[in-house]
N, C-alpha and C positions, 0 to 999 in steps of 0.2 A: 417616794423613798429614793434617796440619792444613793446610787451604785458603791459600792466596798470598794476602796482604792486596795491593789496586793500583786503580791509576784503573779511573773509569769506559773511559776511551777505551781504557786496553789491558786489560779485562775483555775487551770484546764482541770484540778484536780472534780471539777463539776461534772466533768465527761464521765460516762458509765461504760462501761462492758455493753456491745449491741446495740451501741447507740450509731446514727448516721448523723457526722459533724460536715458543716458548708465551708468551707476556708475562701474568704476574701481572694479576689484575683488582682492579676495583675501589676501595676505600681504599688499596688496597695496591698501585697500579702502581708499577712499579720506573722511575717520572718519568727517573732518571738514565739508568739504562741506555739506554733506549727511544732516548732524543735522543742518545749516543754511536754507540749502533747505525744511527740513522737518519745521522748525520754521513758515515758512512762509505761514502755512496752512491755516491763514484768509482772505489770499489776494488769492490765488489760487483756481482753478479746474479745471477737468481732466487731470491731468498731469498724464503718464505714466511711470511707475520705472522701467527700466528693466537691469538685472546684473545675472552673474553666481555666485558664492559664494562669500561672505561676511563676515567681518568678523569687531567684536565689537560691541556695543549697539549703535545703532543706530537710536532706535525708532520707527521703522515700526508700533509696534503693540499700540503705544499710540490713544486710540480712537480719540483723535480731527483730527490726518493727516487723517482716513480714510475714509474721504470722498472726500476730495480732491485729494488725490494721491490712485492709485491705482500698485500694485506691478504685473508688468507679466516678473516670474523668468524662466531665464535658464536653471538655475539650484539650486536646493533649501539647503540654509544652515542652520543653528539652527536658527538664526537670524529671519529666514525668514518664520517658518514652518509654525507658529501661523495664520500669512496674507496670506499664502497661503492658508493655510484652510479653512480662512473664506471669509465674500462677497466682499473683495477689496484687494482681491490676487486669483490670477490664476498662473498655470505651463505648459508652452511649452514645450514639447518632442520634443529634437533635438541631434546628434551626436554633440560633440564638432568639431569638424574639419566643422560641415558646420556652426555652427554659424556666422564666418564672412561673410560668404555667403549671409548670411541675411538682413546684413547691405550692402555688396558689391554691392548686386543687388535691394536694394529697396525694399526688401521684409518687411522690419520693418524699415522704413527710420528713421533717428536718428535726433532730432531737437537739441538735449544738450549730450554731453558727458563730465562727470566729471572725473578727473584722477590725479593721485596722484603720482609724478615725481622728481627726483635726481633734482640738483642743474645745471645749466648752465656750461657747459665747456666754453672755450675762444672762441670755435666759436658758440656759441647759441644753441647748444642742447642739450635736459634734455632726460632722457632716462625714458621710461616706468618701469624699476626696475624690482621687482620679478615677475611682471603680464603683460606679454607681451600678451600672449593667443590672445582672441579676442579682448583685446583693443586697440592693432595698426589697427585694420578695423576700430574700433568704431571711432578712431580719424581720421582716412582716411575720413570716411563718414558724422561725423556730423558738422551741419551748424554751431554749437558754441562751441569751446571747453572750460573748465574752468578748471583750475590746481591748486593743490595745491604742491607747492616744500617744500623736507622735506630733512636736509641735513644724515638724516639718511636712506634715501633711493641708497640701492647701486648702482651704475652705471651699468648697464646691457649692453652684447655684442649684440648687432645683428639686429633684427627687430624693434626695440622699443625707435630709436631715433626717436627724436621728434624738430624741431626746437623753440624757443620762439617766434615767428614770427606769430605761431600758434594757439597762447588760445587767447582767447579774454580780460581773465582775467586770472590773478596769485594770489596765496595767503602762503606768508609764514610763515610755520610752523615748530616744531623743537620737532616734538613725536618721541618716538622710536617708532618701528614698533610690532606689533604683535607677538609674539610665540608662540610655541607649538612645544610640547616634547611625540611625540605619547612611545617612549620610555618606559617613563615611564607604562604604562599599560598593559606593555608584561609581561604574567604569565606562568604556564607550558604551557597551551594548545597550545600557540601563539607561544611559543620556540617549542613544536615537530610539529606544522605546518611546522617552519622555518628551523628543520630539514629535512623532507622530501621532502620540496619544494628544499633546497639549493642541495641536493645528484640531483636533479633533473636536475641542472645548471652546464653546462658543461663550461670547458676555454674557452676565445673568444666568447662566449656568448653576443647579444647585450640586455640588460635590460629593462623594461618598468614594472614599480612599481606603486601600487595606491595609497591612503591613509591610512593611519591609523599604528596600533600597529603592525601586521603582516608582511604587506611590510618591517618595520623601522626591526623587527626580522629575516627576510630574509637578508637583506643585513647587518645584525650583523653575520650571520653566514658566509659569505663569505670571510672572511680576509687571505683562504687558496687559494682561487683561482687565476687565472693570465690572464693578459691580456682580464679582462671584457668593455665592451662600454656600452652606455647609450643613449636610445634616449626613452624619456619618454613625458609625458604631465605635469609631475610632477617630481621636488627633493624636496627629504626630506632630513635630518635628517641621514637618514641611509649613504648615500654615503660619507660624511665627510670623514670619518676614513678611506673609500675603496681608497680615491685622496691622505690623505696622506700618505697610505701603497703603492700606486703603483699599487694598484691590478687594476684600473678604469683606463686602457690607451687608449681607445677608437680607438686602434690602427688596427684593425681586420675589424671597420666598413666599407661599400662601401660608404655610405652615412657622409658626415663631420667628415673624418677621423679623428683622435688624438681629436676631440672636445666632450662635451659633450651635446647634443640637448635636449630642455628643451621649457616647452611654458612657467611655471611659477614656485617658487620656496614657500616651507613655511615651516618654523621651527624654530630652534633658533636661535640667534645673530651669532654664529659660521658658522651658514650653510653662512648669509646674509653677513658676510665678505669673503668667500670662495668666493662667486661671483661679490663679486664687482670690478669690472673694468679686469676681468679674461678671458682672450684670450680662456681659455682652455674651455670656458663656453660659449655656443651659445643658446640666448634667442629668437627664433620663433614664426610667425605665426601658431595660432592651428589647421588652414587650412592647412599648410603643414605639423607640427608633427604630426600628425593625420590621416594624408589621407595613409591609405592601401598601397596604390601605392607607395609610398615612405618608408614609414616602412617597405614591406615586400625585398627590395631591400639589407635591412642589414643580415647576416649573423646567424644564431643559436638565431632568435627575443623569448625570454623569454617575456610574456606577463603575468602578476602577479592582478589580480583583486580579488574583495570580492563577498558577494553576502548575502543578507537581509532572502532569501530561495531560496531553487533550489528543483524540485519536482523530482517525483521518473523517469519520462523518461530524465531531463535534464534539462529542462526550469531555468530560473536563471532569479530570481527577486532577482535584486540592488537596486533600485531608491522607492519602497514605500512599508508601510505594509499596504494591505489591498486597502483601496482608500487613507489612507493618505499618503500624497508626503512625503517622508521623504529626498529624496534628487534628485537626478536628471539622465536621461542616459549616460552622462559626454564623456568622451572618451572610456569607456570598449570594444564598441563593435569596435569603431576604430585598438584599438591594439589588440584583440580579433584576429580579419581577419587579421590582418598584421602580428600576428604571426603563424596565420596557414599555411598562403600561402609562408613566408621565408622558405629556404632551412634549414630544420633542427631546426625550428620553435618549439615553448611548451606555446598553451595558457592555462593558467592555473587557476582556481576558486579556492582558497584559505582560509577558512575560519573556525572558530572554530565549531564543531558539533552541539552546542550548544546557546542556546542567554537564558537568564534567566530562564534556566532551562527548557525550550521549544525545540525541535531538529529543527534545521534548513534546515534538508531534511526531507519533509513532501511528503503524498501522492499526494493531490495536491494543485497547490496555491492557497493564499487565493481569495476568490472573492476580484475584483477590485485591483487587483496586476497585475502591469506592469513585462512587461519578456522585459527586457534589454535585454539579451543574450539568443537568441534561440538553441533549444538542438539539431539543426544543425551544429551548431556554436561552442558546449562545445568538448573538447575533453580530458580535466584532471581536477579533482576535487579534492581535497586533502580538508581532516578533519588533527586532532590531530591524530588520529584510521587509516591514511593508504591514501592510493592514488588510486582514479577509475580512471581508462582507457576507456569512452566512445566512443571514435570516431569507425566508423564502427560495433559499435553493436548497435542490437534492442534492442525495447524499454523493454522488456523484463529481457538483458541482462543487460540493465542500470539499471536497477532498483535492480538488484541483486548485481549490485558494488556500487550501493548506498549507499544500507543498510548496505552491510559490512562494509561499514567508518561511519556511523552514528554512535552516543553514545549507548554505550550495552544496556542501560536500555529503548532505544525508537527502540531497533530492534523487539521486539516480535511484537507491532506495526505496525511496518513497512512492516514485515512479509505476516501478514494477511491482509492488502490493497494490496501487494501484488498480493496476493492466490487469494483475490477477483477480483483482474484482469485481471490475466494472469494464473490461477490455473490449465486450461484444455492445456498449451504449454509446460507443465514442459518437454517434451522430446526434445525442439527445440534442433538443432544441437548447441554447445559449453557450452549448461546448465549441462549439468551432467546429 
C-alpha cells in the first residue's frame, strides 16, 4: 500500500496524547514535521520528544509546548539545552551504539517516528540520508512512521533504505539541508593541536573523528599521508579534500574494505554531494559503527575526541559543565575502547588548553560533571603545548604530564594542587 502524500499539519495529526515520538537527527531533522507537531500544543498531552542532535529552530523552548510535550534527549544540542535544563526536558546517558538497542528491545518503545528522506527510487525506497545512526532502529521499531521527502536529501548507501510502503504519511518538501563549516573556527591553538595530533597518525591508519573545528584541522593536516580508512560515527567536512587526493582509500581496513563506514554525515553542500548515491560511502547502524567489537577489528584505529575538562589523574568530562548538560556521552567512549584494543590503536583527547580563558585541565571536576571517559580508559591527551602519555602511569605521574600541556600561565596552579596531593611521593619510581 503506497503511503498518503499530505501536509505537514495533517501528517503529525497521527500523533496521540501520551504518545513517545523519535525525531530524525542531525542534517536530517524533519524541520517541518517538528514545527507542525509542536503547533499542535492545544490539542495535546503527554507526548514525549525524544532524539539525538538536532538541528534548526524548532521551538522547544517556546512556553505554550511546554506543558504538553516534554523533551527526553539522547543527546543534547544547542537547540535543545534550554528544555533540558528546565522542568519539561530531561537527559538520558547512553553510549551511541546502544541507543538502538533501546528501541530494539522495548526499553523506550517508540509510538511515532518522524524522519526526513531522499526521494523514491523506481522501486520505492527512500533512503534515511546523512542520519542513518539510530534511526533505521527508530523506523524498525515504531508503530507509525511519518516522512517528510526532501529532494535535497542525498541518497545514502547501506542501512537506511527505507520502503514507501512504510510511513503512514509523506510530506513533500524542497529545503536545502543544513550546514556547517567547523573550518571556519580553526585558529593557531586548533592548527598545533592538528599538528601533533596528525605526526601522531601513521599510513594505513583507520580514522574515527568527532566534531567540531579540531577534528576538521586534523584531517586538514593529513594531505601527506597514504592509504588512510575511515570508519567513524561521523563525516565531516575535513575528509572531502583527503577522497579527492587519494590519501582516504580505506584500502588496509579488515572491516568494509575500500568503503568508507559512517552512521551519519554533516557539513556543507560539498561534503552532502560527495555522498549521494556513492558506492565508496557506507551509511550504518550506530549499533554496529559503534560497537568495540567491531571497531577494534580494523587496523592502526586512530580515535580523535574532545573534552569540556579532564582533571589532573585523567577523568575527561565531555557531555556537561557542571550539572548543566551541555551535550551528551555520544559515541567517545565507543571509539575510545575500540581503539585501544586495535592492533596499534591511539585513542586520543584532543583539545585546546584553554576555553575562555579558563584551563581546561583542572584539579578536579566540577561538581556535578559527568566523566564520559574514565582515566582507565585515557591513554593520550594532546593540548596546543604538547602530548601526555597516560596509559600505565599513576595518578601521580598523570598529573605531572598534565600540567606540562596545560597553558603556562595555569601551571603554577596546577602545580600546587599538585603538591597538595601527592607532595609526600615526589621520589616515586619514573618522577625524577
Amino acid at each position: 500500500m503506497e503511503a498518503p502524500w499530505t501536509t505537514a499539519e495533517e501528517a503529525v495529526r497521527l500523533v496521540k496524547s501520551g504518545d513517545r515520538v523519535f525525531i530524525q537527527g542531525s542534517a536530517a531533522t524533519p524541520v517541518r514535521l517538528v514545527r507542525a507537531l509542536l503547533d499542535r500544543h492545544a490539542e495535546l498531552s503527554d507526548v514525549e520528544l525524544t532524539a539525538i542532535s538536532t538541528f534548526g529552530d524548532l521551538g522547544f523552548d517556546r512556553p505554550e509546548v511546554q506543558g504538553p510535550f516534554f523533551l527526553n534527549a539522547l543527546f543534547v544540542s544547542a537547540n535543545m539545552r534550554s528544555t533540558v535544563a528546565g522542568p519539561h526536558g530531561e537527559y538520558v546517558p547512553v553510549f551511541l551504539s546502544e541507543i538502538p538497542r533501546l528501541f530494539d528491545q522495548g526499553i523506550m518503545p517508540l509510538d511515532v517516528a518522524l524522519v526526513h528522506v531522499s526521494p523514491p527510487d523506481k522501486h520505492g525506497y527512500c533512503s534515511l540520508g546523512v542520519s542513518v545512526d539510530v534511526a533505521c532502529s527508530a523506523v524498525r521499531n515504531a508503530r507509525t512512521v511519518i516522512a517528510q521527502v526532501n529532494p535535497h536529501m542525498p541518497r545514502t548507501l547501506g542501512d537506511g533504505q527505507v520502503h514507501m510502503s512504510r510511513f503512514a504519511a509523506v510530506v513533500a518538501v524542497d529545503d536545502p539541508l543544513p550546514e556547517v563549516d567547523y573550518a571556519a573556527h580553526v585558529g593557531p591553538g586548533e592548527r598545533k593541536v592538528a599538528e601533533y595530533v596528525s605526526a601522531m597518525i601513521e599510513d594505513r591508519s583507520t580514522l574515527q573523528m568527532g566534531i567540531g573545528a579540531i577534528p576538521d584541522a586534523i584531517l586538514g593536516a593529513l594531505t601527506g599521508h597514504r592509504d588512510l580508512g575511515i570508519h567513524t560515527e561521523m563525516c565531516s567536512n575535513g575528509i572531502i579534500e583527503l577522497v579527492r587526493r587519494g590519501v582516504i582509500t580505506n584500502a588496509f581496513k579488515k572491516k568494509h574494505r575500500g568503503k568508507v563506514v559512517t552512521a551519519f554525515a554533516f557539513g556543507r553542500k560539498a561534503l552532502y554531494d560527495l555522498v549521494d548515491d556513492n558506492p565508496f560511502f557506507a551509511f550504518l547502524d550506530a549499533r554496529y559503527v559503534n560497537d568495540a567489537t567491531v571497531i577494534r577489528e580494523n587496523p592502526k584505529v586512530v580515535a580523535v575526541n574532545s573534552a569540556i575538562e579532564v582533571d589532573l589523574t585523567g577523568q575527561v568530562c565531555a557531555d556537561s559543565i557542571g550539572t548543566y548538560q551541555y551535550s551528551g556521552v555520544g559515541g567517545q567512549m565507543d571509539f575510545m575502547r575500540g581503539a585501544a584494543l586495535s592492533e596499534g590503536g591511539k585513542p586520543i583527547i584532543a583539545m585546546c588548553s584553554t576555553a575562555k580563558g579558563k584551563s581546561k585541565i583542572i584539579p578536579f571536576l566540577r561538581p556535578g560533571a559527568g566523566v564520559v571517559t574514565t582515566r582507565a580508559h585515557v591513554h593520550h591527551v594532546v593540548t596546543e603545548h604538547g602530548r601526555a602519555y597516560l596509559y600505565g602511569k599513576n595518578l601521580e605521574q598523570r598529573a605531572r604530564a598534565l600540567i606540562a600541556i596545560a597553558a603556562p600561565e595555569h601551571r603554577e596552579e596546577l602545580e600546587r594542587a599538585c603538591h597538595e596531593r601527592f607532595g609526600g611521593r615526589t621520589h616515586a619510581p619514573g618522577l625524577g
